[in-house]
ZADO-1210 file (C-alpha; in nm, 4 decimals, padded with zeros to 6 digits):
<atoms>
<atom x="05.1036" y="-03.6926" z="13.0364" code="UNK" pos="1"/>
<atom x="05.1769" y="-03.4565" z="12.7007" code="UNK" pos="2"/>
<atom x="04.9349" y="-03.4248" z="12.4626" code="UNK" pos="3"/>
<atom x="04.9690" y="-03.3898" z="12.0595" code="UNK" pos="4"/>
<atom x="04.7006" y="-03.2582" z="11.8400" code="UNK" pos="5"/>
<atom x="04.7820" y="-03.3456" z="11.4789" code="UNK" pos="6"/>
<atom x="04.5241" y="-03.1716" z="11.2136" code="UNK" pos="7"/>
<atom x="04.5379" y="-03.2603" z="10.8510" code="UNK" pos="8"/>
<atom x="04.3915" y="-03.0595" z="10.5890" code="UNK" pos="9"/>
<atom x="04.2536" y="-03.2525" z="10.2543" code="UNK" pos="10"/>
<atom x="04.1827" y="-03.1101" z="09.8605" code="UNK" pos="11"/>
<atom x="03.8746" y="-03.0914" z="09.9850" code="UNK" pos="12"/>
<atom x="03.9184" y="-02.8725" z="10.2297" code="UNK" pos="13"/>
<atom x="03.7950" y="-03.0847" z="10.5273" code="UNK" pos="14"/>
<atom x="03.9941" y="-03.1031" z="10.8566" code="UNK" pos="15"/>
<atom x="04.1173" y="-03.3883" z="11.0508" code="UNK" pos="16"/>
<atom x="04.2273" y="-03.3698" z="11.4733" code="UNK" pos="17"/>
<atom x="04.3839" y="-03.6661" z="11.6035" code="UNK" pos="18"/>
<atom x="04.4674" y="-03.6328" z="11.9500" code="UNK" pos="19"/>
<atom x="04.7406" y="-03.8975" z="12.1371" code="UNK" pos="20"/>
<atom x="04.8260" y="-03.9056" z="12.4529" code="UNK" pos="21"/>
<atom x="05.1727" y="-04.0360" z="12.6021" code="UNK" pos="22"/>
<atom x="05.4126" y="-03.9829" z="12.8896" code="UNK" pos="23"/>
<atom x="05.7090" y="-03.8223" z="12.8642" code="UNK" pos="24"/>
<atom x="06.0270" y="-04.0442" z="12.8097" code="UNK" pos="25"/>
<atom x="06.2633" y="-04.1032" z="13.0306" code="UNK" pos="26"/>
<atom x="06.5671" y="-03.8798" z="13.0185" code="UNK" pos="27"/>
<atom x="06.8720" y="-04.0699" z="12.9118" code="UNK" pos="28"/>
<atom x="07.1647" y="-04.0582" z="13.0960" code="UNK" pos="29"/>
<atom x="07.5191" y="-03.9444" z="12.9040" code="UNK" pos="30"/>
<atom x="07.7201" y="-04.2393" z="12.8562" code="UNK" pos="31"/>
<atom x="08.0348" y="-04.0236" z="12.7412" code="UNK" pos="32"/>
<atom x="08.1181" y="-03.7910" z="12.4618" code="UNK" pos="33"/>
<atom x="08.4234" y="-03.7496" z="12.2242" code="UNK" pos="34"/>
<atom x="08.5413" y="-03.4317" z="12.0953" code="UNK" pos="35"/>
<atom x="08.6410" y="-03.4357" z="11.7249" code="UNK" pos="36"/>
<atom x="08.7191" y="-03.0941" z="11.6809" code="UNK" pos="37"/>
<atom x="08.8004" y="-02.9577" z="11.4201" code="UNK" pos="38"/>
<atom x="08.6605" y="-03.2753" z="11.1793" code="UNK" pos="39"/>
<atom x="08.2368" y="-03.2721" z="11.1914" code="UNK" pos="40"/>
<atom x="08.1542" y="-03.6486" z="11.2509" code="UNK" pos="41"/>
<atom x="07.8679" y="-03.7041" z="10.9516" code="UNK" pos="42"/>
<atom x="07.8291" y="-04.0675" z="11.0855" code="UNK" pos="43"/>
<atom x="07.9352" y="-04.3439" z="11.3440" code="UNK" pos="44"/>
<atom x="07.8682" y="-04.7297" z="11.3004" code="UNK" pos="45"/>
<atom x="07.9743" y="-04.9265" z="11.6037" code="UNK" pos="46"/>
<atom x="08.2414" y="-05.2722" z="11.5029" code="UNK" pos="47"/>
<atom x="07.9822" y="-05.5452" z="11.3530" code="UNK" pos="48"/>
<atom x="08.1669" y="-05.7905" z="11.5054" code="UNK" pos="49"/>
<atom x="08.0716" y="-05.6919" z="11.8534" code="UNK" pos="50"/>
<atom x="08.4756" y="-05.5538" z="11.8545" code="UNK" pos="51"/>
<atom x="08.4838" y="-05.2268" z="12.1261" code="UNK" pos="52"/>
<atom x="08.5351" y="-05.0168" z="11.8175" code="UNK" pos="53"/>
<atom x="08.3581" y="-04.7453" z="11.7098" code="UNK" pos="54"/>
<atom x="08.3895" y="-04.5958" z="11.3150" code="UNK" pos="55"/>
<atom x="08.3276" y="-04.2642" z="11.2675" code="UNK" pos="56"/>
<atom x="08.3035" y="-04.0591" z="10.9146" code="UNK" pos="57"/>
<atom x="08.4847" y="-03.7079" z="10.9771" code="UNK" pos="58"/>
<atom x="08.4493" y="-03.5842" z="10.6941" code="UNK" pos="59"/>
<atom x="08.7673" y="-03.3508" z="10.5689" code="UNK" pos="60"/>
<atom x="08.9257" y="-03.5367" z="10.8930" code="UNK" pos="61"/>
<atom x="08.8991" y="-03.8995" z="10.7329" code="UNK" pos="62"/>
<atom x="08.8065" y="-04.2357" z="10.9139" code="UNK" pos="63"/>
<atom x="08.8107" y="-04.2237" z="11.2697" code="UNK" pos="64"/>
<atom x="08.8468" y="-04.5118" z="11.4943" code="UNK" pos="65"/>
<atom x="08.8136" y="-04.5079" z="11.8410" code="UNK" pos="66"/>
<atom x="08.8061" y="-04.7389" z="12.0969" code="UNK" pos="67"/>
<atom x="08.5351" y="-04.7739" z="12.3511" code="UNK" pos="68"/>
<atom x="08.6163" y="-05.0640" z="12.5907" code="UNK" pos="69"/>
<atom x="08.6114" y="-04.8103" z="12.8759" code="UNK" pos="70"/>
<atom x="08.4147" y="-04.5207" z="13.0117" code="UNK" pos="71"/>
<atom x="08.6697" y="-04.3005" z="12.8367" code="UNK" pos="72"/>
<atom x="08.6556" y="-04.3315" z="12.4512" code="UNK" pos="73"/>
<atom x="09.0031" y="-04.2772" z="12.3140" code="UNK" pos="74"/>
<atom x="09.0811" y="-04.2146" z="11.9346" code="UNK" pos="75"/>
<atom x="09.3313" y="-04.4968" z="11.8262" code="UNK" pos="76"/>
<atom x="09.3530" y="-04.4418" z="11.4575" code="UNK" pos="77"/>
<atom x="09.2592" y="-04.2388" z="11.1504" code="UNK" pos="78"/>
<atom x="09.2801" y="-04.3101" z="10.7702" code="UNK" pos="79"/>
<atom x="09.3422" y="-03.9191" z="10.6475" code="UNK" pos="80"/>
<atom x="09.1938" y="-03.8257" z="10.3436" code="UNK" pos="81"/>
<atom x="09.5396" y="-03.7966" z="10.1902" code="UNK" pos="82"/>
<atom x="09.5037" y="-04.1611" z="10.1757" code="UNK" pos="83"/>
<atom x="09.1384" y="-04.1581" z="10.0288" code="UNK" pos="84"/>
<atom x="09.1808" y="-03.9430" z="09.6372" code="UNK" pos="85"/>
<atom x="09.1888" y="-03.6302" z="09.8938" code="UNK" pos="86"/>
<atom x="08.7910" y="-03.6706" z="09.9239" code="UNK" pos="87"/>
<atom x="08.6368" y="-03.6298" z="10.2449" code="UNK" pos="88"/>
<atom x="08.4455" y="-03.8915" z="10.3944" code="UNK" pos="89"/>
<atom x="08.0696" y="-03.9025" z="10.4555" code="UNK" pos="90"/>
<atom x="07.9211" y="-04.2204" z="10.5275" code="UNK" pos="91"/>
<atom x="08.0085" y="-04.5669" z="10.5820" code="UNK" pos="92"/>
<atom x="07.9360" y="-04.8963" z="10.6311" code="UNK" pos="93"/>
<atom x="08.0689" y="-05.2512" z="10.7560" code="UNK" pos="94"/>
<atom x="08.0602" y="-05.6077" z="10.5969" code="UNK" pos="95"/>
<atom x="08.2528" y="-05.8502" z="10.8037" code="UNK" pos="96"/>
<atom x="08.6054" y="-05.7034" z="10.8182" code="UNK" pos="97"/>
<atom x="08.5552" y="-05.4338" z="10.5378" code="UNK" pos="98"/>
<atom x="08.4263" y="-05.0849" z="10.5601" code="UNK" pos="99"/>
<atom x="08.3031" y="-04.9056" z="10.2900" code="UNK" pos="100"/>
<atom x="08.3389" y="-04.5701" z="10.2677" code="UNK" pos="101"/>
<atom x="08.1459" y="-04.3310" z="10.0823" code="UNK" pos="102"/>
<atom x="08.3333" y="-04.0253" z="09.9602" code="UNK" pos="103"/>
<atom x="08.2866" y="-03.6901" z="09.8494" code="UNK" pos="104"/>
<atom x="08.1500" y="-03.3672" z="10.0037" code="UNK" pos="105"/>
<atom x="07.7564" y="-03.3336" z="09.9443" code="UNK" pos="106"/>
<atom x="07.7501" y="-03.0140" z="10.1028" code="UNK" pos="107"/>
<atom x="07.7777" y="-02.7924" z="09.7777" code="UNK" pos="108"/>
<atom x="07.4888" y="-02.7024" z="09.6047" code="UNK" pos="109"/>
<atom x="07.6622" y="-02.7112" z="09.2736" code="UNK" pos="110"/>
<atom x="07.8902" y="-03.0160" z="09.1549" code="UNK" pos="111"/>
<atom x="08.1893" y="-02.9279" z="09.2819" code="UNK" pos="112"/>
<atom x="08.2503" y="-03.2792" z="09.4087" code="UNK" pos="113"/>
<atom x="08.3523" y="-03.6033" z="09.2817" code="UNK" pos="114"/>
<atom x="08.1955" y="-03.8981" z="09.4435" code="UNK" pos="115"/>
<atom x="08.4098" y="-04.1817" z="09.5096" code="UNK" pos="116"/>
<atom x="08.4149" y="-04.5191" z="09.6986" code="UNK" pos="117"/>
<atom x="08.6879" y="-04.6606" z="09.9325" code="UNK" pos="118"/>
<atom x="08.7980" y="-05.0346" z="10.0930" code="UNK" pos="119"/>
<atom x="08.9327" y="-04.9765" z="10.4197" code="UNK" pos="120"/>
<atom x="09.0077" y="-05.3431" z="10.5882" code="UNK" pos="121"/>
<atom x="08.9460" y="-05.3187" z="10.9751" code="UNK" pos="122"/>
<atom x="09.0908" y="-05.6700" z="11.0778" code="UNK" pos="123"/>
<atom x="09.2749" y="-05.4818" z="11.2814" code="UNK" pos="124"/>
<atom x="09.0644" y="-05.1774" z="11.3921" code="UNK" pos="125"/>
<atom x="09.3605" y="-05.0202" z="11.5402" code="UNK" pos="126"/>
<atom x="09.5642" y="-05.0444" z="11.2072" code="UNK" pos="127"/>
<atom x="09.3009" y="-04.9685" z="10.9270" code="UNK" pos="128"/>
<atom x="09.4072" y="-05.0373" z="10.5840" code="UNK" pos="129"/>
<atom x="09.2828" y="-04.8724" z="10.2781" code="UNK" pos="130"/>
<atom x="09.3220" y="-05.1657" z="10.0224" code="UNK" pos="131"/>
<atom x="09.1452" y="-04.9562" z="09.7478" code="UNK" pos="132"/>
<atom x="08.9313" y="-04.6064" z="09.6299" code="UNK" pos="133"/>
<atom x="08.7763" y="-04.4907" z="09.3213" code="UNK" pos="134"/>
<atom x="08.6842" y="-04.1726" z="09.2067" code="UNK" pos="135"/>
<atom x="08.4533" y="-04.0610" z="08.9327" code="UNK" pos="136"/>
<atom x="08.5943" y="-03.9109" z="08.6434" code="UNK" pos="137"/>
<atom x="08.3367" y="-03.6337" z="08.6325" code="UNK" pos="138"/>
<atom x="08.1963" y="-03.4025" z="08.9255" code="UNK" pos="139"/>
<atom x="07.8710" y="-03.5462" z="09.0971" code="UNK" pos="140"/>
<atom x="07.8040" y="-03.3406" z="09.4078" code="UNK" pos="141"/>
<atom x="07.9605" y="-03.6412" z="09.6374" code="UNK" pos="142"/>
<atom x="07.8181" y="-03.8839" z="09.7988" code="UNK" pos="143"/>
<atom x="07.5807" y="-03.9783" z="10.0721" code="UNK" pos="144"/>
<atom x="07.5633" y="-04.3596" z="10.1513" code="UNK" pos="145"/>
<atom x="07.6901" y="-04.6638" z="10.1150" code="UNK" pos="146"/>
<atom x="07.5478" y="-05.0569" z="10.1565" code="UNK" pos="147"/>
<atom x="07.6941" y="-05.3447" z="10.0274" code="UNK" pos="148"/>
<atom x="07.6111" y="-05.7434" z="10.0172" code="UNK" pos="149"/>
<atom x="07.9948" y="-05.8369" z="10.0391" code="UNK" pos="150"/>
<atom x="07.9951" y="-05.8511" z="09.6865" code="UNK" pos="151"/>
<atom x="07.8807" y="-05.5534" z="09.5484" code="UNK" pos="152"/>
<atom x="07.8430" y="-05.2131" z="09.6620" code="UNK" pos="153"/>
<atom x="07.5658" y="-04.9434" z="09.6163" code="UNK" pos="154"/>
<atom x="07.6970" y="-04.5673" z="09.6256" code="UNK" pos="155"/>
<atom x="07.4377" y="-04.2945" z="09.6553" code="UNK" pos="156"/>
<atom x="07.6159" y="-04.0452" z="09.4884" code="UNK" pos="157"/>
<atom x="07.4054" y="-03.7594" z="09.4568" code="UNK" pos="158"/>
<atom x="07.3018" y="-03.6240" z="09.0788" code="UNK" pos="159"/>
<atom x="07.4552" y="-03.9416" z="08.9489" code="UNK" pos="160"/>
<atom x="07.1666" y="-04.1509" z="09.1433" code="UNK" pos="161"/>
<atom x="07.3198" y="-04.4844" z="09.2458" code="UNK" pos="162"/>
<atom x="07.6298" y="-04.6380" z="09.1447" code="UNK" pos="163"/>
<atom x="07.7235" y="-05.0152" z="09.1585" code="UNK" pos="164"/>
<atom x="08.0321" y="-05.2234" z="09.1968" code="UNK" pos="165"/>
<atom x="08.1799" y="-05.5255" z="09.1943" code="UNK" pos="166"/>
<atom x="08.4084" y="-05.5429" z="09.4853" code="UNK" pos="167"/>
<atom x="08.4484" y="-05.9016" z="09.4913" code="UNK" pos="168"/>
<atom x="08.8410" y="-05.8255" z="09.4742" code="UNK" pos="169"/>
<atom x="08.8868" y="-05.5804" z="09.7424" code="UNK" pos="170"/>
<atom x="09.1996" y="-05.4503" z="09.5589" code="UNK" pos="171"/>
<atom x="09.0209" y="-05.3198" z="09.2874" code="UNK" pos="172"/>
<atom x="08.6606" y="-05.1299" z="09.2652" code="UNK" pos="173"/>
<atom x="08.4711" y="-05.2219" z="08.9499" code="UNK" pos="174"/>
<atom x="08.2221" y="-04.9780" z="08.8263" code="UNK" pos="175"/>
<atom x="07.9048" y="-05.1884" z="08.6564" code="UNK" pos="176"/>
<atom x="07.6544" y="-04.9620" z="08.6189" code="UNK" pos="177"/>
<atom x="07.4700" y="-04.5927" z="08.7370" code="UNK" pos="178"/>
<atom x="07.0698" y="-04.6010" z="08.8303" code="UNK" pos="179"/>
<atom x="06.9128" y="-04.3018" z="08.8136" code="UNK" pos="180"/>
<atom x="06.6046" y="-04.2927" z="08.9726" code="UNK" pos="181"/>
<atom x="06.3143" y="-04.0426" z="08.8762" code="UNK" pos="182"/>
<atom x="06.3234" y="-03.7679" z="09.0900" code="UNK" pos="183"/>
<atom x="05.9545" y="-03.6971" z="09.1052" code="UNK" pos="184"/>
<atom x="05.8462" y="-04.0521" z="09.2065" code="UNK" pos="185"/>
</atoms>
């Protein structure tokens, strides 16, 4: 058994020690592992529809699709950048047979990036089709995240706070309108 002593100190100065007690977990056993070199996967969402696909967000290296139906993951498509307003991608998300990609390097600390949002249809995982991106006019440090209800989508794109769009026509992104939230909440 491990044991962690957490201690807390107030305004006023007073301590706290809360002590827990719990075994160690189990170590997990490597299912299998995928080199992406030279692309830096940001993020991976496995197929929604229970498809033995796997998207991953490579950054500079695009939209990477691979397919894990056996013990040996193999990489059976990729949506370059060249295809995405030359952005790189960093997150992404899936609604049925849609991804949404969030675009733009965050990794500057100055805004050197555009942010941008892209409509990749995976009906066919192993043919991905970009059927539309946008890209702000101005430079926003990039983006970070993307959700969407089917109808709209929700870009987290860095100092511009959170963008919305209508994406009920998948051929064409619709800005509606930029949130931003206080930054000392």
């Amino acid at each position: 058994m491990n044991t962690v002593r957490w201690i807390g100190i107030t305004t006023a100065q007073a301590s706290l020690v809360l002590t827990t007690t719990y075994a160690a977990p189990a170590e997990l056993p490597l299912a299998w592992e995928f080199d992406t070199r030279p692309h830096l996967p940001i993020a991976a969402i496995a197929d929604q529809r229970q498809r033995p696909y796997l998207y991953v967000a490579l950054k500079s290296g695009g939209l990477g699709v691979l397919d894990i139906s056996t013990a040996t993951p193999r990489d059976v498509a990729n949506v370059g950048i060249d295809r995405l307003k030359q952005m790189d991608v960093m997150n992404l998300s899936q609604n049925g047979q849609i991804l949404l990609l969030a675009l733009g390097g965050h990794f500057a600390a100055s805004g050197t990036k555009h942010a941008g949002l892209a409509i990749v249809s995976v009906s066919d995982p192993r043919r991905p089709k970009v059927l539309s991106a946008w890209r702000s006019d101005q430079k926003l440090q990039g983006s970070a995240a993307v959700v969407s209800d089917g109808g709209f989508a929700h870009l987290g794109a860095m100092s511009a706070g959170v963008m919305i769009f209508d994406i009920t026509d998948h051929s064409r992104i619709g800005l509606l309108s930029t949130i931003q939230p206080n930054i000392d909440f």
